[in-house]
Legacy VTK file of the C-alpha trace (Angstrom):
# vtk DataFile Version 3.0
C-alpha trace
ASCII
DATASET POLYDATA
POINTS 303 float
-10.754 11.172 -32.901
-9.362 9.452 -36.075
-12.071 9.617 -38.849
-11.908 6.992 -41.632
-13.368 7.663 -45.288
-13.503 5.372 -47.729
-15.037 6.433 -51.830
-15.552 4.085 -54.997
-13.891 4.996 -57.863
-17.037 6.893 -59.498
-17.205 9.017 -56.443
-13.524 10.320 -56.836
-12.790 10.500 -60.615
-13.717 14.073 -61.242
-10.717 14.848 -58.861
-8.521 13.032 -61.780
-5.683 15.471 -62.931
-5.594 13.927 -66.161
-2.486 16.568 -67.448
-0.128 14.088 -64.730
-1.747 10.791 -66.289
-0.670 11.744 -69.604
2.728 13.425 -68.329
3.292 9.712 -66.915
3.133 8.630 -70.480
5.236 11.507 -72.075
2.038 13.024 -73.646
2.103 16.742 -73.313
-0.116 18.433 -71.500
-1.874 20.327 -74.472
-3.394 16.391 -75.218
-5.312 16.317 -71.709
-8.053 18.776 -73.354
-9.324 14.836 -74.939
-11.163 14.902 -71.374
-13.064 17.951 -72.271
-14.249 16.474 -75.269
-17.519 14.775 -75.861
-16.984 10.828 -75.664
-18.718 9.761 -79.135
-16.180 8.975 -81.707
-17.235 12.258 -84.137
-16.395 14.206 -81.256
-13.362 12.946 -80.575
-12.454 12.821 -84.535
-13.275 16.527 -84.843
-10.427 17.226 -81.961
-7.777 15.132 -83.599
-8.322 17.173 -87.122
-8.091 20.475 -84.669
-4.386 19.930 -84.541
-2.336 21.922 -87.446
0.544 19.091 -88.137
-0.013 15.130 -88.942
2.530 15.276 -85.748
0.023 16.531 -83.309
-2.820 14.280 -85.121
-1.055 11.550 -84.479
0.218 12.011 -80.899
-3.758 13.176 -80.401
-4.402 9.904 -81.685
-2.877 8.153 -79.406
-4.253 10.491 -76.664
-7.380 9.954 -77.630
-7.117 5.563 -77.375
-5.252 6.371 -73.727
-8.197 8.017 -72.452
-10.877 5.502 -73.869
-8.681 2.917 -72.307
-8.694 4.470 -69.123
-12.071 5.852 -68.750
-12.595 1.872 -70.012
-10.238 0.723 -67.107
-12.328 2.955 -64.532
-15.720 1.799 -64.950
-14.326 -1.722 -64.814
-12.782 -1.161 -61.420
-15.730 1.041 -60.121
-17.424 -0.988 -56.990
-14.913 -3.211 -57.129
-11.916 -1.196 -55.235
-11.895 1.342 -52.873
-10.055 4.370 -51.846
-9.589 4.598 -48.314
-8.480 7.755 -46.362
-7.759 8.246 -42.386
-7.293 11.263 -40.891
-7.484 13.690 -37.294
-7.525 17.353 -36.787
-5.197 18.162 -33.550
-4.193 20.686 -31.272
-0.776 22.360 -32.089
1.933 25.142 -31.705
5.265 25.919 -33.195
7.660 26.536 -31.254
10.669 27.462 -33.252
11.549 25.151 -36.166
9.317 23.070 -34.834
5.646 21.425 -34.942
4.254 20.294 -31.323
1.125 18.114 -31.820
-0.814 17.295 -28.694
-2.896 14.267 -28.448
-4.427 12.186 -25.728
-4.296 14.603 -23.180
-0.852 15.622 -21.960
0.817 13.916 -24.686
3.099 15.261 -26.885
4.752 14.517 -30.584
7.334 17.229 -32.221
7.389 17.089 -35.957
10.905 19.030 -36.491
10.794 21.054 -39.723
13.500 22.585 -42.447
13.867 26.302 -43.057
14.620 27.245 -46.368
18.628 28.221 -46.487
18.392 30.396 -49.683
15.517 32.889 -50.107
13.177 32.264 -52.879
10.369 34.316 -52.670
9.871 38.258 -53.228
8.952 39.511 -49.813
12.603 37.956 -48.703
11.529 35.536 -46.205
13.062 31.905 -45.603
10.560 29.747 -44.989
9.455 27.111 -42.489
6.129 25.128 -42.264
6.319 25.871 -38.778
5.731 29.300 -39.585
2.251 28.642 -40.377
1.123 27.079 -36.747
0.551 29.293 -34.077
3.331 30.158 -31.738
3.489 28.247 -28.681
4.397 31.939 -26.861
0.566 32.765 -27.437
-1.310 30.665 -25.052
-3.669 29.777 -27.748
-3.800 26.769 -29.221
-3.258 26.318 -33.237
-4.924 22.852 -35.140
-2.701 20.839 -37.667
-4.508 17.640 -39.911
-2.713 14.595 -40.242
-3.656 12.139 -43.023
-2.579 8.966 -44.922
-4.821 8.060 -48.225
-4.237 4.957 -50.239
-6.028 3.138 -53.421
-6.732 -0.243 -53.491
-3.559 -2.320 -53.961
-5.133 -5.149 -56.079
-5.736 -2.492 -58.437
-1.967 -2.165 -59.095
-1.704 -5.995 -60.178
-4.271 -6.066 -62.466
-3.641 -7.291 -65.831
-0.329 -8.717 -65.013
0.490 -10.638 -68.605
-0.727 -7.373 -70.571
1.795 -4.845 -69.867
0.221 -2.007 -71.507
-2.822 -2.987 -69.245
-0.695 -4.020 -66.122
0.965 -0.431 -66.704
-2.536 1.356 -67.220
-3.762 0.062 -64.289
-0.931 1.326 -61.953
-0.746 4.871 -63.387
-4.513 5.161 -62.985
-4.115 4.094 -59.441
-1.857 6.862 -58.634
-3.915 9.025 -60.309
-7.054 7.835 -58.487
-5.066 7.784 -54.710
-4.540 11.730 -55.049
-7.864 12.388 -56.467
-9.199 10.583 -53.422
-6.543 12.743 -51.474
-8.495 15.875 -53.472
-11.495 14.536 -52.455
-10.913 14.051 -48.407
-8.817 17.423 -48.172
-12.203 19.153 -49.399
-14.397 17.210 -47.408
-11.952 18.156 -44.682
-11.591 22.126 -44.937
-15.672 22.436 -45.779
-16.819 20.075 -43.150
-14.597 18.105 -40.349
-12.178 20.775 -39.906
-14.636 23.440 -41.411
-12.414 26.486 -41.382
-13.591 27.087 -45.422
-17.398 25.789 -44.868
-18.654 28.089 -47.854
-15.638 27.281 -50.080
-17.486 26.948 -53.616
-14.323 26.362 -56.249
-14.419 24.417 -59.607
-12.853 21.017 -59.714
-10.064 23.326 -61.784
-9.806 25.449 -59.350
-9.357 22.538 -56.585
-6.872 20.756 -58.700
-5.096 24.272 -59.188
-4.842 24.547 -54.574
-6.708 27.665 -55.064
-8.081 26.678 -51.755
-7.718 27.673 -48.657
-4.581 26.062 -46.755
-1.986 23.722 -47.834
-1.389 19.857 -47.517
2.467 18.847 -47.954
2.844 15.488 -48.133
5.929 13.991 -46.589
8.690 13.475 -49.358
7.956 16.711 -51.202
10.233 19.706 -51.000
8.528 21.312 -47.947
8.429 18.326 -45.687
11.344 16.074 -47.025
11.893 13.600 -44.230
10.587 10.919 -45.251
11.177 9.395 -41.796
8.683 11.628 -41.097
5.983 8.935 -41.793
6.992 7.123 -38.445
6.200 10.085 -36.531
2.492 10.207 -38.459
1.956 6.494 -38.376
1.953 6.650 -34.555
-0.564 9.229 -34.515
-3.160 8.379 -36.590
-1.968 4.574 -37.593
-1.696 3.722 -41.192
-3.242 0.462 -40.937
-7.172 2.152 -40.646
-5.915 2.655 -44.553
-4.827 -0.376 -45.168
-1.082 0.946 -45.763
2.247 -0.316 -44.736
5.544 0.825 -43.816
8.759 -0.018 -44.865
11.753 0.025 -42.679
13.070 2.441 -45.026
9.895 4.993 -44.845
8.155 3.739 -48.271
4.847 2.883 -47.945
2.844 0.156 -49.661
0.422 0.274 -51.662
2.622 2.318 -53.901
-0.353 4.184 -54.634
-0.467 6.192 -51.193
0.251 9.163 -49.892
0.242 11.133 -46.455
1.182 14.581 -44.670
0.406 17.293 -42.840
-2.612 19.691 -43.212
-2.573 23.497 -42.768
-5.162 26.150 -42.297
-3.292 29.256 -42.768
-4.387 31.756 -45.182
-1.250 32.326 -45.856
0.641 28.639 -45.920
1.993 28.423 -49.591
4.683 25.280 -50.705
7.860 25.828 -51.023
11.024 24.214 -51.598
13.385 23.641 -48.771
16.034 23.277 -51.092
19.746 22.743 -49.960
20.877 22.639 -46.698
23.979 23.472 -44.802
26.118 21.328 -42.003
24.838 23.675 -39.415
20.934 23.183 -39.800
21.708 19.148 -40.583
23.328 18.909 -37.250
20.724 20.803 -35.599
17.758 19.136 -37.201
19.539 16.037 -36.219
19.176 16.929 -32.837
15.308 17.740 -32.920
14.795 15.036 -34.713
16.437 12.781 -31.832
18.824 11.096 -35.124
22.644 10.578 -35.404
23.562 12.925 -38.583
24.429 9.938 -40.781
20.785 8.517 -39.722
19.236 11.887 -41.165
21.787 12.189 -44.400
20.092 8.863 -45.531
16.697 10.743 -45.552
17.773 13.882 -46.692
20.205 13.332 -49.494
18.189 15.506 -51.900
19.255 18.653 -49.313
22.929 17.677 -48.929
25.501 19.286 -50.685
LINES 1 304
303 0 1 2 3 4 5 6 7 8 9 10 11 12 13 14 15 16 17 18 19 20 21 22 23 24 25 26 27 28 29 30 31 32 33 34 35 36 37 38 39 40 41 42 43 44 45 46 47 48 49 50 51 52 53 54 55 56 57 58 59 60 61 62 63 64 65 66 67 68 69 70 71 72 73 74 75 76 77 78 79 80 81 82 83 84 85 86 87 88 89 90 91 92 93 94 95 96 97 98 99 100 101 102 103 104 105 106 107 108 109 110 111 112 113 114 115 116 117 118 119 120 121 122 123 124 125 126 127 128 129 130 131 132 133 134 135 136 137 138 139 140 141 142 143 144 145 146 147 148 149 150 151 152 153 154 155 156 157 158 159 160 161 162 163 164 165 166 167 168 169 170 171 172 173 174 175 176 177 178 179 180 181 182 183 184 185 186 187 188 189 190 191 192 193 194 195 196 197 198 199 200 201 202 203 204 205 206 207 208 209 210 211 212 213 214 215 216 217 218 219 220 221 222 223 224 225 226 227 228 229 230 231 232 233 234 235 236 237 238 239 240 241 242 243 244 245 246 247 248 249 250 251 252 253 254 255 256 257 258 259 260 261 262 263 264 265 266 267 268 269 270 271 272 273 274 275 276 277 278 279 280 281 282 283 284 285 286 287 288 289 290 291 292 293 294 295 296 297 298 299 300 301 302
């Protein structure tokens, strides 16, 4: 059964990876230690003379006003919006390149998947995300997770005469839609799916996948289709989270994000990385596409 969560903003912000808020504003990552720092202005004052150069002091400076502006932004929009997250746990085997979800019964949905062309890793394998899913050869049933998460999409027009607000506002909300995504993928692994129930990890160690398992979302170098989202939209519907779908795959709000969930011990990201004519024509073919059709979605793989 589909399970719908749904968290205010004070209920997700620990989950904040605040190094990709400032990367969003070209503030280097050595600047995000402002959110370790004690709020009151001596504290804050102290950090900013920590730097050796007036070049650091002054790009800590402006650090330092980002945050308060933020952390200003997000007790303003706590209560207010919320982030909403949908999600099922299903049966599933691989069977090949391939992901077979089973739902309702005798029904059945492939999710076709890339193998890596060009090896990457040390122990010389080319890898699949179908390799983490049970073979359908075993009898035995694997499970998969399926989710879509999404902020608030009034949050994104806030402010829209102040641009430094207006911009504030949306980077915040991307921000906030994978820290919800943090949030539901640990609620899912120690509870509703339950196959880490005594995971205890620091929020750094959460925000570092130190976990258990892996969640690629579609779009990202392990699961680039992003046609994919068609195939997830019919099995758990987008709509519990509020999100639409273009005809080209995007999904609005902007601020949302979805993908596939594995248990494996061993599931790690990767990078599918460049593809050749062969596997295009053949993942046209599982995918049920004309090779043109699939070229559109995967022009990041294409030679």
């Amino acid at each position: 059964m589909t399970k719908i969560l749904s968290f205010q903003t004070h209920e997700i912000a620990e989950f904040i990876s605040w190094s990709y808020f400032f990367y969003a504003w070209g503030i280097p990552a050595k600047f995000a230690t402002i959110t370790k720092i004690h709020h009151c202005t001596a504290c804050m004052s102290s950090w900013i003379e920590s730097f050796e150069t007036q070049k650091d002091r002054l790009r800590a400076t402006e650090a330092a006003k980002l945050y308060r502006d933020a952390i200003e932004i997000l007790n303003e929009v706590d209560g207010k919006f919320d982030y909403r997250g949908v999600f099922e746990i299903f049966d599933a085997n691989s069977q090949g390149d391939d992901i077979l979800i089973f739902y309702n019964d005798s029904h059945i949905t492939t999710i076709p998947c890339l193998r890596q062309q060009t090896n990457h890793s040390q122990d010389g394998i080319c890898l699949c995300l179908a390799d983490f899913i049970r073979p359908i050869e075993s009898g035995i049933h694997d499970k998969i997770g399926v989710f879509v998460s999404s902020n608030a999409k009034e949050m994104e027009q806030l402010y829209p005469s102040d641009d430094y607000k207006h911009m504030l506002c949306q980077t915040l909300s991307d921000r906030l839609a994978e820290a919800g995504t943090e949030k539901l993928h640990s609620l899912i692994r120690r509870k509703y799916w339950g196959y880490a129930p005594n995971e205890n990890l620091s929020i750094e160690d959460v925000l570092s996948g130190k976990y258990q398992g892996i969640r690629p979302a579609v779009g990202y170098p392990s699961l680039p289709d992003q046609s994919v989202i068609f195939i997830l939209n019919q099995l758990i519907g987008f709509s519990k989270a509020k999100v639409e779908i273009t005809e080209t795959g995007a999904m609005l709000p902007h601020s949302s994000t979805c993908g596939l969930i594995f248990a494996h011990p061993q599931a790690r990201y990767f990078n599918v990385g460049t593809i050749g004519k062969d596997q295009l024509k053949d993942y046209s073919v599982r995918r049920n596409m004309s090779v043109e059709q699939v070229k559109e979605y995967l022009r990041a793989n294409i030679v």
